[in-house]
C-alpha positions, -999 to 999 in steps of 0.1 A, spaced: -555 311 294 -522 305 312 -489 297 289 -452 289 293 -448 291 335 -472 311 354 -506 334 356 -531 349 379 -567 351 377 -597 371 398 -617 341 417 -644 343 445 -638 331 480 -649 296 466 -639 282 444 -655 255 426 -632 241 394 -595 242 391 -579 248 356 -579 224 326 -540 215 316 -540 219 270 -508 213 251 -503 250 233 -466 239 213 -466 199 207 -431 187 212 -409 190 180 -373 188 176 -358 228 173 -334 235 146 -321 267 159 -287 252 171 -284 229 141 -276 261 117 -254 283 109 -249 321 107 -235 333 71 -222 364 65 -220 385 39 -254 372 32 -258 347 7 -275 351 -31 -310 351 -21 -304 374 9 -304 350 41 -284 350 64 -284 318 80 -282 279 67 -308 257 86 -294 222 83 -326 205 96 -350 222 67 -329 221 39 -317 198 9 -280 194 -2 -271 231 -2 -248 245 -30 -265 283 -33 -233 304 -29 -212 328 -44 -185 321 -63 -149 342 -59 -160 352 -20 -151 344 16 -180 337 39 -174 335 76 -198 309 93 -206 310 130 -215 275 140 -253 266 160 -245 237 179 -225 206 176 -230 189 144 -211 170 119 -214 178 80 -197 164 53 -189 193 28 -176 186 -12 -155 212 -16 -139 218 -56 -112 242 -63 -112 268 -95 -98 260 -126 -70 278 -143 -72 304 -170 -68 297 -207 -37 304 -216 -46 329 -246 -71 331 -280 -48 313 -306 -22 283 -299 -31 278 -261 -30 255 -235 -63 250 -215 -65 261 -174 -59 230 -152 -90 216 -135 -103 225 -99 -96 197 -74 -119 178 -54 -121 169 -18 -148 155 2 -147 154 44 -171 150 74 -161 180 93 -170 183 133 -185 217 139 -184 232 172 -208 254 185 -200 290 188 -168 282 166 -161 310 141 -154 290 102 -143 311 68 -153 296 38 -129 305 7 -149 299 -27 -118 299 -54 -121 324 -87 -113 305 -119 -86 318 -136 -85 345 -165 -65 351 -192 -41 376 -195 -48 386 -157 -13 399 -149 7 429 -139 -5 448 -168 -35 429 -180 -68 427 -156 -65 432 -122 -59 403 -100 -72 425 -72 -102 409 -53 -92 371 -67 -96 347 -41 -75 314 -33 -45 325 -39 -45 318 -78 -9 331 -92 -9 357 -119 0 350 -159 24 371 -172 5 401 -180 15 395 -219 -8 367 -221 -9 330 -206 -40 320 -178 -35 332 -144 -40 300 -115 -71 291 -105 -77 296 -67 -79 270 -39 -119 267 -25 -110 255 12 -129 259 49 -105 271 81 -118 273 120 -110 309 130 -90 320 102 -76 316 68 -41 303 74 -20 266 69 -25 257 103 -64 267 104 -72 249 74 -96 217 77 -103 209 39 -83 225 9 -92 218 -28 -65 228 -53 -68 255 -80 -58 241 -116 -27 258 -128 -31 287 -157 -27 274 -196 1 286 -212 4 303 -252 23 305 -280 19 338 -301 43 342 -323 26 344 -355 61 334 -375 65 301 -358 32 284 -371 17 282 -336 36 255 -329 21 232 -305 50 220 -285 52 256 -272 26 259 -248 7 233 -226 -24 230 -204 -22 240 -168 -17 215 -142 -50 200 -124 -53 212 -89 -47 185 -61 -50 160 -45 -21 151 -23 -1 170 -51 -9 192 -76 -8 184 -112 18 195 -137 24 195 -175 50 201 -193 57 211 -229 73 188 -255 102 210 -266 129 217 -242 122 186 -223 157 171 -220 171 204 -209 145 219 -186 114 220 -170 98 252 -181 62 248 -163 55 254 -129 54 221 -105 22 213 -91 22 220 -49 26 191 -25 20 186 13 53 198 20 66 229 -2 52 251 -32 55 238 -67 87 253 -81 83 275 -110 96 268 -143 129 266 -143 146 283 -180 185 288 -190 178 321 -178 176 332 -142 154 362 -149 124 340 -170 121 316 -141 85 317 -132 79 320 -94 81 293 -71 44 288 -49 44 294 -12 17 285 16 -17 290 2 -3 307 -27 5 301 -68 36 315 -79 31 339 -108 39 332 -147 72 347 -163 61 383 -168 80 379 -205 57 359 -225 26 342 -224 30 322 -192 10 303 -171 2 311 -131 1 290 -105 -31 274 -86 -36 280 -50 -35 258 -29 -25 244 4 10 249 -13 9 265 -45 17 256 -79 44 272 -95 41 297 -123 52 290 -156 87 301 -171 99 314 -205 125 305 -232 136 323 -262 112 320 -291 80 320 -273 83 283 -256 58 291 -224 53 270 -194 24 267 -180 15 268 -140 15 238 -114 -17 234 -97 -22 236 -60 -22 212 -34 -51 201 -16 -49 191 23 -73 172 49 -69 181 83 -62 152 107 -84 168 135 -122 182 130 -124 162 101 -141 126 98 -132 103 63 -117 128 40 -108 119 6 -101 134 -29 -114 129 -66 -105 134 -96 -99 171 -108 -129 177 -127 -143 213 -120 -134 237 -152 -156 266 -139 -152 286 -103 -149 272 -70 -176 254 -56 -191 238 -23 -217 216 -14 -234 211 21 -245 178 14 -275 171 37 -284 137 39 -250 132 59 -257 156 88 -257 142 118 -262 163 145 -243 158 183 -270 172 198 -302 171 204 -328 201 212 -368 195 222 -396 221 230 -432 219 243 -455 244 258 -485 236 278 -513 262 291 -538 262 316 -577 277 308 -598 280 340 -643 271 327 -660 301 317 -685 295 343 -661 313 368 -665 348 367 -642 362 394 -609 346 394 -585 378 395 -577 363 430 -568 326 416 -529 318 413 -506 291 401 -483 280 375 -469 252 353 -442 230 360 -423 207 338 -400 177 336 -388 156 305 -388 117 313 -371 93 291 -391 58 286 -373 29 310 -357 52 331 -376 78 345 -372 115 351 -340 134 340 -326 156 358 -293 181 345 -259 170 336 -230 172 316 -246 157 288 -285 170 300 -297 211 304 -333 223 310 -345 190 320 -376 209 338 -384 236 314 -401 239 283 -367 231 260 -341 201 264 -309 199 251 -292 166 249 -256 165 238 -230 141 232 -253 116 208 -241 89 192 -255 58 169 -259 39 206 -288 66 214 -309 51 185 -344 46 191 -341 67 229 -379 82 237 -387 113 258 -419 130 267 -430 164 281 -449 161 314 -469 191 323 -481 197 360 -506 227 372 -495 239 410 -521 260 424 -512 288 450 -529 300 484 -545 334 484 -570 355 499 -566 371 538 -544 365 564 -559 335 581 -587 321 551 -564 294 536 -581 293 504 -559 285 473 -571 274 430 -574 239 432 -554 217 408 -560 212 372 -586 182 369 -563 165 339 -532 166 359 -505 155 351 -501 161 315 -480 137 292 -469 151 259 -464 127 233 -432 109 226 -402 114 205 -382 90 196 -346 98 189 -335 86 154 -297 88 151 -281 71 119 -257 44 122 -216 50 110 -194 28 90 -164 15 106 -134 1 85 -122 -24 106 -93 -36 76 -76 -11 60 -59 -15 24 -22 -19 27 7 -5 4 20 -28 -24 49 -26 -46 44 -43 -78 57 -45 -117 37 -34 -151 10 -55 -159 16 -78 -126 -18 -83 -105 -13 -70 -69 -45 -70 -44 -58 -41 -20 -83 -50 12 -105 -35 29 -127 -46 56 -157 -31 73 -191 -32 93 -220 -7 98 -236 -3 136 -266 -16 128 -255 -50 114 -268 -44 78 -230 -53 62 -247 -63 31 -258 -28 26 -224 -15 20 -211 -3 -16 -176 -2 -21 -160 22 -44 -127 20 -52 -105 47 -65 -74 56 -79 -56 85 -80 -92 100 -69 -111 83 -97 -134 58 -93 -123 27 -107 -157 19 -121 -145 43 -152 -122 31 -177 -84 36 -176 -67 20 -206 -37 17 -185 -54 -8 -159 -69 -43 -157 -89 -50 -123 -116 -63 -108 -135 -62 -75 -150 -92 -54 -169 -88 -21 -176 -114 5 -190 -114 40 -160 -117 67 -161 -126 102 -161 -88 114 -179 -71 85 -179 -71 43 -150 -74 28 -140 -56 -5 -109 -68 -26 -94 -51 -51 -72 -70 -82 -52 -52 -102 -27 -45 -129 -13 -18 -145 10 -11 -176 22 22 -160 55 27 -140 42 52 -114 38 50 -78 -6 56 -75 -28 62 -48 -56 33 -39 -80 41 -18 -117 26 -10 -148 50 -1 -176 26 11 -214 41 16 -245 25 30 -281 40 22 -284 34 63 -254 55 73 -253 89 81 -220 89 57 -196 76 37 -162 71 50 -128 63 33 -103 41 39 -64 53 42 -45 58 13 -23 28 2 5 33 -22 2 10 -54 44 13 -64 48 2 -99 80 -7 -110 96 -19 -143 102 -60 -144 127 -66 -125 152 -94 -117 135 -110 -90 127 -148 -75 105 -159 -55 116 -195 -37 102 -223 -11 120 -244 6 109 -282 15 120 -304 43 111 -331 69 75 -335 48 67 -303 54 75 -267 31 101 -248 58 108 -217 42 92 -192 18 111 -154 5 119 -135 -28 150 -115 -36 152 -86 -60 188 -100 -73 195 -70 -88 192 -49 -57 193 -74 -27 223 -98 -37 223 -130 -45 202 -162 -31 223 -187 -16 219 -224 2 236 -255 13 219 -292 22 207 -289 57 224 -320 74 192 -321 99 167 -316 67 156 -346 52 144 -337 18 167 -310 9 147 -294 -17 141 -261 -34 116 -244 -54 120 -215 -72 107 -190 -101 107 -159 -115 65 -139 -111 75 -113 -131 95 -114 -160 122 -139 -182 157 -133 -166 191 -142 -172 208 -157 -139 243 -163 -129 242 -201 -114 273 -215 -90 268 -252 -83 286 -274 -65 279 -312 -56 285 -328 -21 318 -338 -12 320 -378 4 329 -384 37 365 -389 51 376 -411 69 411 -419 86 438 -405 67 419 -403 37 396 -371 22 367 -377 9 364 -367 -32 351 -332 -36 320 -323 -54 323 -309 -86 319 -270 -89 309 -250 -120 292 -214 -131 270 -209 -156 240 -188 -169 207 -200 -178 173 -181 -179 145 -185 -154 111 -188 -177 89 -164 -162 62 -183 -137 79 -214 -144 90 -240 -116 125 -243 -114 137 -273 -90 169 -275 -70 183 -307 -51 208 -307 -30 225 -336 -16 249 -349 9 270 -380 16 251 -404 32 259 -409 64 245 -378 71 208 -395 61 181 -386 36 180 -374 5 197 -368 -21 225 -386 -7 256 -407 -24 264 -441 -22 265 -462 7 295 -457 31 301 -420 27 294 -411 -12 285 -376 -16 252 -363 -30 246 -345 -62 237 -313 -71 207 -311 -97 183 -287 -110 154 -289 -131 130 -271 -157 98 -289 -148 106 -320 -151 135 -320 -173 172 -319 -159 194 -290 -169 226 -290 -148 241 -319 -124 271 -311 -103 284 -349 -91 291 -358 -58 328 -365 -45 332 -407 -36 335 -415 2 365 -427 15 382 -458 23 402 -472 55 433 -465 29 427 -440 1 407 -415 -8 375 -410 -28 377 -397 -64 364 -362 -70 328 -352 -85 327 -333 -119 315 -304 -128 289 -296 -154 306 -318 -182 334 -336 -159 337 -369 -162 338 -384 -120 375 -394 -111 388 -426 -98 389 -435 -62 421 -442 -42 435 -473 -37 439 -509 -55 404 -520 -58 388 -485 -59 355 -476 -77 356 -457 -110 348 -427 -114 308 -417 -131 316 -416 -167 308 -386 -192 273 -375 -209 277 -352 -234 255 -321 -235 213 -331 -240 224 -365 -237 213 -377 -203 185 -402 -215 147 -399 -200 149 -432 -179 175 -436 -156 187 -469 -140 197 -481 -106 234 -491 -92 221 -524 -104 217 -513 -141 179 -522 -138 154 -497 -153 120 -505 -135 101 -471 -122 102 -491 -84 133 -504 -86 159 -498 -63 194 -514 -55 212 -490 -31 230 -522 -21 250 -523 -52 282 -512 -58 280 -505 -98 273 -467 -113 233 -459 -116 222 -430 -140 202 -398 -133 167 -398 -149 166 -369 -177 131 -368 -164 110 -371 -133 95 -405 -132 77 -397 -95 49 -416 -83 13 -401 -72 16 -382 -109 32 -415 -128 -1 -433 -110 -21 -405 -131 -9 -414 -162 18 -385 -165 46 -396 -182 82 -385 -171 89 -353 -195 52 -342 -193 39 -308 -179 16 -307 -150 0 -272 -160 -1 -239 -138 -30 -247 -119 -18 -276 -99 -1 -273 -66 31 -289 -51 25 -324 -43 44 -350 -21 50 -388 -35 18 -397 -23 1 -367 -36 -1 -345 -1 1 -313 -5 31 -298 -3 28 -266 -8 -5 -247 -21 12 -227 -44 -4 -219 -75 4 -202 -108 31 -217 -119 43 -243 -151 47 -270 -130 64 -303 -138 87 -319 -117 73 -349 -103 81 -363 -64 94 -398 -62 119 -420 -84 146 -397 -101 175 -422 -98 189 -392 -79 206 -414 -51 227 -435 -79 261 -435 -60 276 -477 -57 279 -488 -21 306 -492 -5 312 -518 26 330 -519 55 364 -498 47 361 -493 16 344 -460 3 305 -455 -14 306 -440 -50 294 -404 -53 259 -393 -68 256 -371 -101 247 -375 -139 264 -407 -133 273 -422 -98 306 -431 -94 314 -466 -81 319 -477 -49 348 -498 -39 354 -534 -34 380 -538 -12 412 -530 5 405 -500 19 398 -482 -12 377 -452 -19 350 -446 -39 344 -429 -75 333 -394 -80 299 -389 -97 301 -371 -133 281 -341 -144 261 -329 -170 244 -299 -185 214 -295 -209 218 -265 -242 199 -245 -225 228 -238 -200 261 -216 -207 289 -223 -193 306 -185 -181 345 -186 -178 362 -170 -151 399 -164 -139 392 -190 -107 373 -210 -134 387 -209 -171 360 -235 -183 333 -229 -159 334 -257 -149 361 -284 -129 365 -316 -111 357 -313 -69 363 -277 -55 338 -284 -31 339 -303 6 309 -295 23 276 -302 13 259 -295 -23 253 -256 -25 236 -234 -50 239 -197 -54 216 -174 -80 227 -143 -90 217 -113 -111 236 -120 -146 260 -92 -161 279 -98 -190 304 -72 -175 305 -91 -143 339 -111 -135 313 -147 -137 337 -154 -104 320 -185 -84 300 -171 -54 310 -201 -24 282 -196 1 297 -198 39 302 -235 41 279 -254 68 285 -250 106 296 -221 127 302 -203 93 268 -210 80 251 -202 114 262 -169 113 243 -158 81 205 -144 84 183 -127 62 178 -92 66 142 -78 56 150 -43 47 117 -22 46 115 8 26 85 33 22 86 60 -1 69 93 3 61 109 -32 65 105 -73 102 119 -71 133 90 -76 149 89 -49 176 64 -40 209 52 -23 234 26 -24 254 7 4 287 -11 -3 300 -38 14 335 -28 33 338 -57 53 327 -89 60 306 -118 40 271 -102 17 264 -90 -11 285 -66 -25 261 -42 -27 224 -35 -14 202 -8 -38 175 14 -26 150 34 -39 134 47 -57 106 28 -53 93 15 -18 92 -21 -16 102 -52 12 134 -69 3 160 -90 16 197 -95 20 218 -126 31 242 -116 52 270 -126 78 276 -115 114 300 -89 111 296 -78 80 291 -35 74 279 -16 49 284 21 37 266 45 17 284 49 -14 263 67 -40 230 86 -41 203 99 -61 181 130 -56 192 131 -20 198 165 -5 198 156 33 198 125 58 183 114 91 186 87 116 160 81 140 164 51 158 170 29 135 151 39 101 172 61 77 154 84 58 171 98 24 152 131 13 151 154 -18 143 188 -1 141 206 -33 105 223 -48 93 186 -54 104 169 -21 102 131 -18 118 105 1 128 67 11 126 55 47 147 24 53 138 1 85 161 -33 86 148 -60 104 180 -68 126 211 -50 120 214 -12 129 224 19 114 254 34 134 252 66 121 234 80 86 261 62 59 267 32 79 248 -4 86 265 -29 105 256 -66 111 259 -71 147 246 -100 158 
């Protein structure tokens, strides 16, 4: 019996039957470069881990490094939790912090050297002159020696070597428990506190109650950046040490303190204060490498024992791909003398639909007994290769005979196939995006993705935050989860709210029962801020909504707009999502046209404060005279427009427009809020609106006619029309809504005809599209002047040149009036003679309540843009800065920090901006044109600020040059 290659048998000089081909070794896939090498050995004495053969795989040592030598290319994701911290003592003590968590697909490389660090959990009293910390492993920081639980060390896998810039996967040790001891204070609780949880991004820290407003006395937990500090004490000499690169920083060695966990950066040890107040350590960092590792994530610190590791199994996937087979050749017994017979077996793999292989990059020992096939991926699925074994016989015997074994009678020989099974990998095609948001506000996170093999409705999608899966409970949070197919793959969205101000971590890891592993999706920042005082608007024009933006009035500056002349329905909508706020309003009505020698009347002007009901629909009109067309417009022949906003439906201030005027004499002036219209120019002029006292515009207003009908009209008519207190509208009077009447929050934005105008939802809506009486100016003919539009229009003139009456205004109780130097009452006849204008600001009581003009309309105006300033921030710690304005036309001031968030600014060409005032800033950096403002302390964080247009000239100074 021949195997493997070759043999040699006696034969006679004829021979009468060649050899019969037998498969010895049927083709099976080998598993010897799908292992690794483990050393020292593990607890039952192997000394390798065979990935093909075995289950999930969590039988090692604890407190150990094993060094790994890698068979073959092969990915495995690994759970890897780090060890918790030590109790902090036997009477009044804080608990260790808990081991952190992280889970990755690492990429191992064949022949590649890996060390394995399995953390040792904590122990108390295991100081300087308690236990030895000799032998601990992860870098757990030592307690004080007097008491206190030392850190809890890092578990964590490096290529080559243990070091920061080896490391693939690092879970955090939980920092050590503090105590109090001192039998004479009562134990006192405040005096100790539980160790830190290990990280995560960052490792965890607690601090004790007492001593709080004067100092942090536990150790800060690690981060991706620096060591946690250590606890920080009015005394230099009880500071616990800070942790360094791998390291905890050890407890105050003069009390019960706690240590530091290890970490990628370690936590900082605990400090100490007179009368036995002990911090407790920081715990450790964790880190996921950005190369070598495939869909890391962490979980929530949950490991109160030693480190641990688990090999999960069902996620190997292995890059390459080793087959064996051995044939044999067995001559018939019948022969008897064959020592002369010679010949041996060759081989070649085929793969089905192609043919035979042949070596490659990706293809060795294509014609021996073992293949090895690298380099696989899903696309490989369902690939077949066979063995084919062929007998070639040799010549032997004298010079000159020619006689040779003849062939085997069953050549060739074809093996059976394999067929390649390689599982398919989740893609995330969508990834979740950051979102800054106030308490108890629903925000959304997305996430998009597909699996290879098309079966997207095999995904699960897990959501987590801060590492925890949000299918717990968290008494802090209200959410929920839909999922829907999507064009490219199954789409998983996330809603929701939370009563914490903290900036949180979202992220998504989505599985499949058909993939080879689960993957996660980036890490989006959920930014939670306290309510702020903040608007969302839209703007609505030519039929059609034109503009949409929010302002964070407060930080940004003010909003501001004027009637677009080329805009036909000059209308704006506006409310605050998150919060009631007080506003700062300046108002001003249109002024009339001039003509010849004579001015037109200015529109009123007046300040005043009102609040915004939160999610309620606050509507702004804004008029112009009306020769400039559309609406809200004055009376015919050059009356000005009003300015008008409502609560729903209901009017609350009315700014009136300035009278046009005539050939001879000038138009009268609009009022303010409260300001009776005044008198055209000239002998047969047109009276001024008359005064309505406060809340006592009626519902139904009438027409220049003095008709009342909903579809009346008489813009023709020179006498004074009235504003309607309510909207009277149309598509929603056809309905059956009465003027005054609330439309509900789950209606959108509809046009007189009851289009859609804008899809916005969520909202108290009221106001009502159509008849207002808003255009209620007289007309005016030939030379003579149209009256002005307000709470009532003035008149417009009947002869001789004249000019026309300014509109009065009006204001509801729900409106203060704010007094000013520029503006005693708030409030005046004209001051205004451009078009009708708003401008919201943030209300102060310690503000000057000065009016805010916006640039009037025209070059002016043109020059003003929004600026969308972008700011990202890196960490938990406040950091912020402030620019002032030192020139030019914006805001006086822009805020930023200290949480990220997009915001805007309007502001002129020109205008330039310094950095005034900081917080928790230690350095600065320009690069091109984002400005980054840094704490570099133990706890680093930052705020990155990108503006839209606009550039930073140097790292204090914005300018506005466009």
């Amino acid at each position: 019996m021949i195997g493997f290659n070759h043999f040699r048998q006696v034969n006679t000089n004829l021979d009468l039957n060649g050899p019969e081909l037998s498969i010895l070794k049927a083709v099976t896939r080998e598993s010897g470069e799908s292992s690794f090498n483990i050393s020292p050995s593990l607890p039952d004495g192997s000394t390798t881990i065979d990935l093909i053969s075995l289950d999930d795989f969590a039988a090692f040592d604890s407190s150990i490094i094993y060094t790994l030598t890698a068979n073959g290319d092969f990915d495995l994701t690994i759970d890897l939790e780090g060890a918790a911290g030590g109790v902090g003592g036997s009477q009044n003590f804080g608990t260790g912090g808990k081991g952190g968590k992280v889970t990755g697909t690492v990429s191992f490389e064949s022949g590649e050297v890996y060390k394995l660090v399995i953390g040792t959990r904590g122990a108390f009293n295991a100081g300087p002159d308690g236990p030895s910390r000799a032998g601990a492993i992860g870098g757990g920081g030592a307690s004080s020696g007097v008491g206190g639980g030392s850190g809890g060390g890092f578990t964590g896998i490096f290529k080559t070597s243990i070091s920061q810039e080896n490391a693939l996967l690092i879970a955090g040790g939980g920092g050590g428990g503090s105590e109090q001891d001192d039998p004479d204070d009562n134990q006192n609780p405040l005096r100790k506190a539980d160790g830190g949880d290990g990280g995560g991004l960052t490792g965890g820290y607690i601090r004790p109650v007492q001593g709080e407003a004067s100092f942090s006395i536990s150790g800060r937990g690690g981060t991706q950046f620096s060591g946690g500090g250590g606890g920080k004490t009015n005394f230099i000499d009880y500071k616990g040490g800070n942790g360094t690169a791998l390291l905890g920083g050890a407890g105050s060695t003069f009390n019960s303190t706690g240590g530091g966990g290890g970490g990628y950066f370690g936590g900082g040890g605990g400090g100490y204060v007179a009368s036995t107040i002990n911090g407790s350590g920081g715990g450790g960092s964790g880190f996921i490498a950005t190369t070598n590792v495939i869909n890391g994530y962490f979980s929530n610190a949950s490991n109160a024992d030693a480190g641990k590791v688990n090999f999960i199994r069902s996620t190997f996937s292995d890059r390459g791909l080793i087959l064996s087979g051995i044939a044999t050749a067995t001559f018939p017994d019948s022969q008897t003398e064959k020592n002369t017979n010679t010949g041996e077996i060759n081989y070649r793999w085929y793969e089905d639909g192609v043919g035979a292989l042949s070596d490659s990059s990706d293809i060795v020992g294509s014609a021996t007994t073992t293949i090895n096939i690298s380099g696989l991926s899903f696309n490989d699925n369902g690939r077949k290769f066979f063995l084919r074994a062929d007998y070639t016989p040799s010549a032997y015997g004298s010079i000159g005979a020619a006689k040779s074994t003849p062939n085997a009678y069953n050549e060739p020989l074809d093996f059976s196939t394999f067929t390649l099974g390689v599982a398919p990998s989740i893609i995330i095609v969508t990834q979740p995006e950051d979102s800054t948001v106030v308490q108890n506000i629903d925000t959304t996170f997305s996430v998009i993705a597909n699996i290879q093999d098309g079966t997207n409705d095999s995904l699960s999608f897990d959501w987590q935050y801060d590492g925890q899966s949000l299918s717990g409970t968290f008494p802090n949070l209200v959410k929920s989860q839909v999922q829907i197919n999507a064009t490219n793959g199954r789409q998983s969205t996330l809603t929701i709210q939370n009563s914490l101000v903290e900036l949180a971590k979202i992220s998504c890891i989505i599985s499949s029962v058909n993939a080879s592993s689960p993957v996660s999706s980036n890490t989006a920042n959920l930014d939670v801020s306290s309510a702020r005082i903040f608007i969302k608007w839209e703007k609505f024009g030519n039929a059609t909504r034109t503009e949409q933006g929010e302002r964070n009035l407060a930080t940004s500056g003010p909003f501001t707009a004027r009637a677009l002349v080329d805009n036909l329905h000059r209308t704006i909508q506006m409310w605050s999502p998150e919060k009631d706020i007080d506003v700062k309003i300046t108002m001003g009505g249109a002024a009339g046209r001039a003509t010849g020698s004579g001015r037109g009347g200015e529109g009123g002007i007046s300040v005043f404060k009102m609040t915004l009901k939160q999610n309620t629909e606050y509507t702004v009109k804004l008029g112009v005279n009306s020769s400039q067309g559309g609406g809200p417009r004055g009376g015919n022949n050059g009356g000005g427009g009003l300015a008008v906003i409502y609560e729903k439906a209901r009017v609350l201030a009315v700014c009136g427009g300035g009278g046009g005027a005539g050939s001879n004499a000038r138009g009268g002036d609009g009022g303010g809020l409260n300001v009776a219209g005044e008198n055209g120019g000239g002998a047969n002029r047109g009276n001024g609106g008359a005064f309505i006292g406060v809340d006592a515009l009626p519902t139904n207003g009438m027409t220049q006619a003095g008709r009342t009908g909903v579809s009346d009209f008489d813009n023709d008519s020179r006498g004074s029309g009235r504003l309607s207190g309510c909207t009277i509208g149309k598509y929603w009077r056809e309905q059956g809504k009465l003027p005054c009447e609330d439309l509900g929050n789950n209606v959108e934005f509809l046009t007189s005809n009851g289009a859609t105008y804008s899809p916005t939802t969520g909202i108290e809506r009221g106001y009502k599209v159509g008849q207002g009486h808003r255009n209620n100016g007289g007309a005016g003919s030939g030379n003579e002047g149209g009256g002005g539009a307000g709470a009532r229009g003035g008149e417009g003139a009947s002869g001789s040149g004249a000019g026309g009456g300014g509109a009065s205004g009006y204001y509801a109780s729900q409106v203060t009036l704010l007094s000013s130097l520029t503006l005693p009452n708030g409030t005046q006849l004209g001051g205004n003679a451009d078009v009708a204008f708003i401008s919201v600001e943030a209300y102060s009581v310690n503000d000057d309540q000065e009016p805010l003009i916006p640039p009037a309309s025209g070059i002016p105006l043109a020059a003003e843009r929004t600026v969308t300033w972008t700011v990202s921030r890196s960490s938990t710690e406040n950091v912020s800065g402030i620019f002032s304005l030192t020139s030019g036309i914006g805001p006086n001031r822009i805020i930023f920090g200290p949480n990220g968030e997009t915001k805007t600014s309007q502001i002129s060409s020109g205008a330039v901006y310094t950095l005034t005032s900081t917080g928790g800033v230690d350095s600065r950096n320009l690069s091109g044109n984002t400005l980054t403002l840094s704490d570099d302390d133990s706890n680093p964080g930052s705020i990155s600020i990108t503006p839209s247009i606009g550039v930073f000239t140097s790292d204090e100074r914005w300018e506005a040059n466009w």
